[in-house]
MARSETI-817980 format. One line per 8 residues: number of its first residue (from 1); their letters; for each residue x negated, y, z of N, C-alpha, C. Coordinates in nm, 3 decimals, m for minus. Layout:
! MARSETI-817980
NUM = A = X/Y/Z/X/Y/Z/X/Y/Z  ... $
! end
This chain:
! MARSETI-817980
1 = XXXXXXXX = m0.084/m0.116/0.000/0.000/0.000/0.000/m0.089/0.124/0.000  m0.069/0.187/m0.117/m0.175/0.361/m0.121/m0.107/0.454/m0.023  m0.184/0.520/0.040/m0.141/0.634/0.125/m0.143/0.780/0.055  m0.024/0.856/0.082/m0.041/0.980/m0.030/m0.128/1.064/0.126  m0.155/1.206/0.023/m0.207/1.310/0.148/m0.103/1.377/0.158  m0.132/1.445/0.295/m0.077/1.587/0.349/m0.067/1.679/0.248  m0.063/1.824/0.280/m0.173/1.933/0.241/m0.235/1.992/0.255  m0.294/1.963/0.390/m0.432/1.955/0.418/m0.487/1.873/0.378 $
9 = XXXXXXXX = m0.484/1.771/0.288/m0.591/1.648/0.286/m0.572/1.534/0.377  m0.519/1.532/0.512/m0.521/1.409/0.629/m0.417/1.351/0.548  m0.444/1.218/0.598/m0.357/1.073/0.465/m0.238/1.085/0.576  m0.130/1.042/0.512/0.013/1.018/0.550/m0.003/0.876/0.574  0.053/0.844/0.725/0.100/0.682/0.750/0.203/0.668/0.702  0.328/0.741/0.700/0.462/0.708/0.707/0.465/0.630/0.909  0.543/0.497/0.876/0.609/0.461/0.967/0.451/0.365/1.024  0.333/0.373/1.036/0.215/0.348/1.081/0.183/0.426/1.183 $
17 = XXXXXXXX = 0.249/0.514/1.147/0.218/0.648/1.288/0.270/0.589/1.409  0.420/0.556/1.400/0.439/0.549/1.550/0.377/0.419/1.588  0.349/0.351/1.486/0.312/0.175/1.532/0.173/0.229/1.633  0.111/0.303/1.578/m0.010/0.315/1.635/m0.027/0.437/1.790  0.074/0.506/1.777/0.113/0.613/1.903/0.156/0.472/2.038  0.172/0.404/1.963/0.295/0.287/2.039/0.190/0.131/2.066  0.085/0.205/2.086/m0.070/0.101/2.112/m0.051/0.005/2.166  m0.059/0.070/2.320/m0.062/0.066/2.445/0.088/0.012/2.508 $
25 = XXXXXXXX = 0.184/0.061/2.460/0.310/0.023/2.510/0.323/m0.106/2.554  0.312/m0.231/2.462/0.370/m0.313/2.518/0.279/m0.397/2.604  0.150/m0.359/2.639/0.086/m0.402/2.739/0.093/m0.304/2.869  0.141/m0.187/2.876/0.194/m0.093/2.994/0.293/m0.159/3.034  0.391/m0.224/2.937/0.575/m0.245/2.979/0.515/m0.415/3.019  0.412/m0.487/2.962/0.377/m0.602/3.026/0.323/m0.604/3.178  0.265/m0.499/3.199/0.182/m0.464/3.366/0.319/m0.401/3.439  0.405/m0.331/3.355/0.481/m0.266/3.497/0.624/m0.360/3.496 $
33 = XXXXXXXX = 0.637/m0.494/3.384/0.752/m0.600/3.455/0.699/m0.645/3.517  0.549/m0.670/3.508/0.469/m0.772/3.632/0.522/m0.754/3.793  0.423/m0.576/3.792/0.452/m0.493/3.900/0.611/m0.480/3.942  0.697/m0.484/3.854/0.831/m0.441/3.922/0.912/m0.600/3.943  0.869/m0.695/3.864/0.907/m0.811/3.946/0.871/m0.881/4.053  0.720/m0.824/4.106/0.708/m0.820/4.254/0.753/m0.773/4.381  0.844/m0.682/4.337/0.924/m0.654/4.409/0.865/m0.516/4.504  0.747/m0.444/4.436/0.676/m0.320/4.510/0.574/m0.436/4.631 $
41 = XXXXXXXX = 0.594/m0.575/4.636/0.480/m0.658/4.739/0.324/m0.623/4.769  0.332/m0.631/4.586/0.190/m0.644/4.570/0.137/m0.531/4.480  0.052/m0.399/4.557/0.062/m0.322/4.483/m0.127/m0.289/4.485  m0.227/m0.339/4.379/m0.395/m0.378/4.401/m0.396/m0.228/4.427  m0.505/m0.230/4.502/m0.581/m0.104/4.566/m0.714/m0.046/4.450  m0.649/0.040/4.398/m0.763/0.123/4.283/m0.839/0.245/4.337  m0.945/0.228/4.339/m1.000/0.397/4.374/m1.079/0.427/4.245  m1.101/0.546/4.230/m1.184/0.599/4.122/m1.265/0.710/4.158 $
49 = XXXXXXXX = m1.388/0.647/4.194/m1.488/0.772/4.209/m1.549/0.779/4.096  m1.566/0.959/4.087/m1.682/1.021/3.982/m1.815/1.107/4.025  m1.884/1.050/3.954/m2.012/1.113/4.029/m2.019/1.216/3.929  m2.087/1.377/3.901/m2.154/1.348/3.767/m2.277/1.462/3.819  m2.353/1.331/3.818/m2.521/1.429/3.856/m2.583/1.464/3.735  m2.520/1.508/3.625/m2.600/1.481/3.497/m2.725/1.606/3.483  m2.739/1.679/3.593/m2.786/1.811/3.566/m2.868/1.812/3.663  m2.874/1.688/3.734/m2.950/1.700/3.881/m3.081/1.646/3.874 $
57 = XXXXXXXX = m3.171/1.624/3.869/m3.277/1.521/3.858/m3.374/1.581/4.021  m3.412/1.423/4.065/m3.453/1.419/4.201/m3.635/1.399/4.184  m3.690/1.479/4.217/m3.861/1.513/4.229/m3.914/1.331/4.249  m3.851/1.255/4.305/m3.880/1.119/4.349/m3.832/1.038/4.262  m3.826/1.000/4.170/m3.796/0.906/4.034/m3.682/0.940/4.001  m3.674/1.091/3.921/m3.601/1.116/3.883/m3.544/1.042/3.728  m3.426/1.034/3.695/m3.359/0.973/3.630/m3.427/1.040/3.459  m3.400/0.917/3.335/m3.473/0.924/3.232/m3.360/0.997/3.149 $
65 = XXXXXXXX = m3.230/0.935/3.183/m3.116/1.079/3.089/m2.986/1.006/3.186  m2.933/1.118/3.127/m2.799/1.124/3.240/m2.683/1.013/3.220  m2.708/0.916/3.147/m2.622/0.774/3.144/m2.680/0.682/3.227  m2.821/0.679/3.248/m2.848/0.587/3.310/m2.818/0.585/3.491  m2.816/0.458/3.519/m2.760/0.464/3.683/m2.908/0.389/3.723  m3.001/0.414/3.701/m3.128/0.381/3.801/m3.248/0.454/3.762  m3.270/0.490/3.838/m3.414/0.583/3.833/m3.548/0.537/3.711  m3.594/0.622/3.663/m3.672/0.540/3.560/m3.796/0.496/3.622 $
73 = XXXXXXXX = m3.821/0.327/3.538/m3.862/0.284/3.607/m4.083/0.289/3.649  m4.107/0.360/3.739/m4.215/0.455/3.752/m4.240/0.340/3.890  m4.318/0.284/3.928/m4.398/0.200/4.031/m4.572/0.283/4.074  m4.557/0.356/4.090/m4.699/0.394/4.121/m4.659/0.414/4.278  m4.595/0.411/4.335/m4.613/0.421/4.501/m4.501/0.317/4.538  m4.567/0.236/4.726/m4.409/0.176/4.794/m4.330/0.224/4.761  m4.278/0.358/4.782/m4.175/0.447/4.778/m4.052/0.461/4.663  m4.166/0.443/4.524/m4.106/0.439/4.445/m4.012/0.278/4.388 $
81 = XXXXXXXX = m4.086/0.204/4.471/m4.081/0.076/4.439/m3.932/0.035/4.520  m3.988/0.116/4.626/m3.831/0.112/4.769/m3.692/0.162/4.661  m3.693/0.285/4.638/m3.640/0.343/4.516/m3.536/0.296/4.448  m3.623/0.200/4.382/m3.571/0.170/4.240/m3.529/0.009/4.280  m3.545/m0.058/4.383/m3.500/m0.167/4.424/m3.368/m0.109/4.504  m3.371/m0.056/4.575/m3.240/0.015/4.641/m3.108/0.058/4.555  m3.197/0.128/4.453/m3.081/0.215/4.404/m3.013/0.123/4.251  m3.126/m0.040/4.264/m3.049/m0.137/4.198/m2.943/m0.209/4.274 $
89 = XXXXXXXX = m2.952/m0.260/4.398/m2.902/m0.334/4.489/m2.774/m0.235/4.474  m2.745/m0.123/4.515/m2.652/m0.015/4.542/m2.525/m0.015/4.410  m2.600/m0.005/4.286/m2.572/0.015/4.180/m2.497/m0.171/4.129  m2.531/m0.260/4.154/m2.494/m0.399/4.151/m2.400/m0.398/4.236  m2.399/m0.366/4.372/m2.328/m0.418/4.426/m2.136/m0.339/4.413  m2.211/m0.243/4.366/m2.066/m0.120/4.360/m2.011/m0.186/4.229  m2.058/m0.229/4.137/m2.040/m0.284/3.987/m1.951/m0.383/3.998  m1.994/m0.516/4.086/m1.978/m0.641/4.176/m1.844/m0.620/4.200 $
97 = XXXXXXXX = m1.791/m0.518/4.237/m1.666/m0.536/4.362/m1.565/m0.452/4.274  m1.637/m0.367/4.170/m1.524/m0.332/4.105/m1.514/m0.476/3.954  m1.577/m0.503/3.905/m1.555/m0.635/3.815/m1.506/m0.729/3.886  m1.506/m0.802/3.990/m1.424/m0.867/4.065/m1.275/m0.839/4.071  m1.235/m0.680/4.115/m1.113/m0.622/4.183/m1.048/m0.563/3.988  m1.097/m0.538/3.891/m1.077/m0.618/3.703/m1.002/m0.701/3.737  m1.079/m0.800/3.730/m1.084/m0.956/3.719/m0.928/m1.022/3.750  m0.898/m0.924/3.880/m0.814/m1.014/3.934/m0.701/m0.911/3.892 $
105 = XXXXXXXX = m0.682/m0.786/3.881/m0.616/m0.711/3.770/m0.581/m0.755/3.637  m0.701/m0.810/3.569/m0.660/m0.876/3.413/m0.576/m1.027/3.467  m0.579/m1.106/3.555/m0.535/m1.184/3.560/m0.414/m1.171/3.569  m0.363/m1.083/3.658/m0.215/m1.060/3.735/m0.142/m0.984/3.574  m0.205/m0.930/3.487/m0.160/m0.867/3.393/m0.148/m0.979/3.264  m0.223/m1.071/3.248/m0.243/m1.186/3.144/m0.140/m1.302/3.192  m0.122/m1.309/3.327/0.003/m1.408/3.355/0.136/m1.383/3.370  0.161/m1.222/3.317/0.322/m1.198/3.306/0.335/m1.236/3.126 $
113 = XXXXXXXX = 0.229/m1.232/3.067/0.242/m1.261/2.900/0.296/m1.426/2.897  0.405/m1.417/2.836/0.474/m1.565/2.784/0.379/m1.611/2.738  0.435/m1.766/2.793/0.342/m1.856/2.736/0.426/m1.917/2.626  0.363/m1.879/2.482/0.396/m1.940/2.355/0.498/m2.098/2.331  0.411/m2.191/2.435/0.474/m2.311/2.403/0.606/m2.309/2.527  0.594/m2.255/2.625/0.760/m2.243/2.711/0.667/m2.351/2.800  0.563/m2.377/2.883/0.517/m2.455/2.978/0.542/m2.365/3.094  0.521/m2.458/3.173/0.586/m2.363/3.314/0.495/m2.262/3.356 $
121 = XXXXXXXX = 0.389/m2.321/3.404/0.252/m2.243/3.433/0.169/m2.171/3.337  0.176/m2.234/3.246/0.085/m2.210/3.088/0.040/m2.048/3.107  0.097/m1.933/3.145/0.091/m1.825/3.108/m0.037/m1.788/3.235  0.008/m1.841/3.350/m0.086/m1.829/3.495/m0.236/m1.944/3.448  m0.192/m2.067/3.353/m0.317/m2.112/3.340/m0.437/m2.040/3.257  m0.380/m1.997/3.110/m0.422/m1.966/3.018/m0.516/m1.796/3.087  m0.393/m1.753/3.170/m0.496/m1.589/3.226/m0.650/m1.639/3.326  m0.582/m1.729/3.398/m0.699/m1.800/3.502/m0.800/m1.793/3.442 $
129 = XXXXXXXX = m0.795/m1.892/3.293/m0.901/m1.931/3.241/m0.999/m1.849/3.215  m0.910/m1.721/3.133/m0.972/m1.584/3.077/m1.011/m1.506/3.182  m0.965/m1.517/3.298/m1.033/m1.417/3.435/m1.161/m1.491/3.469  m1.158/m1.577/3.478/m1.298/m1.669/3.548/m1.389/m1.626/3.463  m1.432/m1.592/3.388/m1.537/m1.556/3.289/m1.566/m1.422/3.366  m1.470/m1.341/3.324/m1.492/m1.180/3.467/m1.550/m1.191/3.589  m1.465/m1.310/3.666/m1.540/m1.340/3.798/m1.684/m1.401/3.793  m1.725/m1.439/3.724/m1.859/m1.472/3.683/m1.915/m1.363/3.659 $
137 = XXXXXXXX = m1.899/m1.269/3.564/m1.978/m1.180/3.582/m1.974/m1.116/3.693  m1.856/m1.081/3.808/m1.865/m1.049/3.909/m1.984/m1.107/4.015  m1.964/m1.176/3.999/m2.056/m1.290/4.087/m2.239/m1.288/4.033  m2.249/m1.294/3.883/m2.404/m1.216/3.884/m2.421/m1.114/3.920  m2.347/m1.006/3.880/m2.394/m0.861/3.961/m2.415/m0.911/4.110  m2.305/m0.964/4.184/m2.347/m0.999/4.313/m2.537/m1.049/4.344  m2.535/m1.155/4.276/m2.656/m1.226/4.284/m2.797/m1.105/4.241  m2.755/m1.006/4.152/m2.847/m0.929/4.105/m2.909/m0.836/4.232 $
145 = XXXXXXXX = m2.784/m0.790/4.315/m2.783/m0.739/4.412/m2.895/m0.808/4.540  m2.849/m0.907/4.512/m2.899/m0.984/4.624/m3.064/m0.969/4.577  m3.104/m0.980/4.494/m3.251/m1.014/4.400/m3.322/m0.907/4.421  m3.221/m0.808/4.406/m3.347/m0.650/4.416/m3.372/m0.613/4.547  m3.310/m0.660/4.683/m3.352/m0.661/4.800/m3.423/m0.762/4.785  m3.423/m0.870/4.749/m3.534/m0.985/4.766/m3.681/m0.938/4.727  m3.630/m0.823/4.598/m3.777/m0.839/4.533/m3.821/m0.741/4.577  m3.728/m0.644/4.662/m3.890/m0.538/4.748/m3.922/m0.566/4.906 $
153 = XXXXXXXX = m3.826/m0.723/4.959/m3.897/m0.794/5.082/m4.016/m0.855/5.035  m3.976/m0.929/4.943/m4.124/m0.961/4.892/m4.238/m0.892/4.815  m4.232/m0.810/4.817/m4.261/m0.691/4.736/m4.430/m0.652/4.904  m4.332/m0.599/4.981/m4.364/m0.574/5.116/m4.419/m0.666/5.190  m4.396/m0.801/5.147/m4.548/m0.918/5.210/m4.623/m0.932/5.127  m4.594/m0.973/5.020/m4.684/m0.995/4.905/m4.861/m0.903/4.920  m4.795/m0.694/4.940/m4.891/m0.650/4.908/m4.892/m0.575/5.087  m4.845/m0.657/5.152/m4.849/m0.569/5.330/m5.006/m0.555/5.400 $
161 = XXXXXXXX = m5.140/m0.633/5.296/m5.222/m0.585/5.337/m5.258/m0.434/5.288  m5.271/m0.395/5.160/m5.270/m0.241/5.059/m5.180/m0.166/5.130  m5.030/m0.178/5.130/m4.959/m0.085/5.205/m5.007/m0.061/5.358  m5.021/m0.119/5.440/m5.080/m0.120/5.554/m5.199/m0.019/5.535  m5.354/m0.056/5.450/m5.455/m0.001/5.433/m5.422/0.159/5.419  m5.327/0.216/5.332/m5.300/0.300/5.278/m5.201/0.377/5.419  m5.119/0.342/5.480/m5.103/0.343/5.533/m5.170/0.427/5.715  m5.234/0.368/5.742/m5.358/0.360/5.799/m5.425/0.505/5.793 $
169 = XXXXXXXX = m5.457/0.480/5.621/m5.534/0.621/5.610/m5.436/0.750/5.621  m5.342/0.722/5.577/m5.234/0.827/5.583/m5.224/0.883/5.677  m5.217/0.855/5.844/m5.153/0.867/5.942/m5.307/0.855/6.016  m5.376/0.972/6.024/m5.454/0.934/6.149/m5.428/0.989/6.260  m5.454/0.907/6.355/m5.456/0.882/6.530/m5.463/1.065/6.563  m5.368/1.042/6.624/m5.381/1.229/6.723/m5.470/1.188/6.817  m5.609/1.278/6.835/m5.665/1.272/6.986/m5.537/1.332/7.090  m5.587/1.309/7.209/m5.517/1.295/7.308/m5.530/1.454/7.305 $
177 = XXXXXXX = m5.498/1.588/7.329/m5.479/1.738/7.376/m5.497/1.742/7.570  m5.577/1.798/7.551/m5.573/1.854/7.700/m5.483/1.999/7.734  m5.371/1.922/7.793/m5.290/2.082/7.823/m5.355/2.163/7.953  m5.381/2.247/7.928/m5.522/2.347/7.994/m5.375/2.379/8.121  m5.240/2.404/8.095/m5.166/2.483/8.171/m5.074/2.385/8.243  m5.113/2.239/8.290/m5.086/2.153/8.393/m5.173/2.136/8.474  m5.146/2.238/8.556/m5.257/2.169/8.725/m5.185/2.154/8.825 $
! end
């Protein structure tokens, strides 16, 4: 089917227009029979935080451009090493709990969709199936989390003789002060 133009030039859908205004609809009207045949029970807990530091950059491993969520990655001191293991662990674990709290969103939304063949469960099996893949990824971020504290405990024995040395020199010993004005 040829599309004529406007007159401006933008192509005419005809009756494509509303198909496409009308995207979203029947997966909105699929989430809110879900929601309204629960009876208001079960209503998931969403928060939405926004950060936007895009203008901020921190003197201590500051960030390489403003999409990225971890400091670039620069190892020349503990510090930096503390850093960028932290602010992975942080960054995983916040990831973790929102792909999980998805997960179980796409499910509750994939098991109000009929199931094609009329099986009883079919619609709750078929979403299960397709959520577990989500929860998996939920569950590596978890594990990722777990890894980047691992890898600057070990990080911290591995090299606790150098840090120590360095250390050491950093911080020398106060002589003791004689306060002249206690007698």
């Amino acid at each position: 089917m040829a599309s004529t133009r406007s007159a401006n030039g933008a192509p005419r859908n005809g009756g494509n227009q509303a198909l496409k205004s009308n995207k979203f609809a029947n997966a909105g009207a699929a989430a809110g029979g879900f929601v309204g045949a629960m009876g208001g029970s079960f209503v998931p807990p969403i928060n939405v935080t926004v950060n936007n530091n895009r203008s901020k950059t921190r003197a201590n491993g500051g960030r390489p451009h403003a999409e990225s969520l971890l400091p670039s990655p620069e190892f020349g001191s503990p510090a930096q090493v503390r850093n960028y293991c932290n602010t992975l662990r942080a960054a995983a674990v916040t990831l973790s709990i929102e792909v999980a709290m998805g997960a179980e969103i796409f499910e509750s939304v994939l098991a109000a969709v009929p199931d094609p063949e009329g099986r009883v469960f079919g619609s709750r099996i078929r979403a299960r199936k397709v959520a577990r893949k989500m929860r998996k990824s939920a569950d590596a971020l978890r594990d990722a989390a777990k890894n980047a504290a691992a890898c600057y405990s070990t990080f911290q024995q591995e090299f606790e003789e150098e840090i120590n040395r360095v250390r050491h020199r950093a911080r020398k010993p106060q002589q003791p002060a004689m306060n002249w004005a206690q007698q």
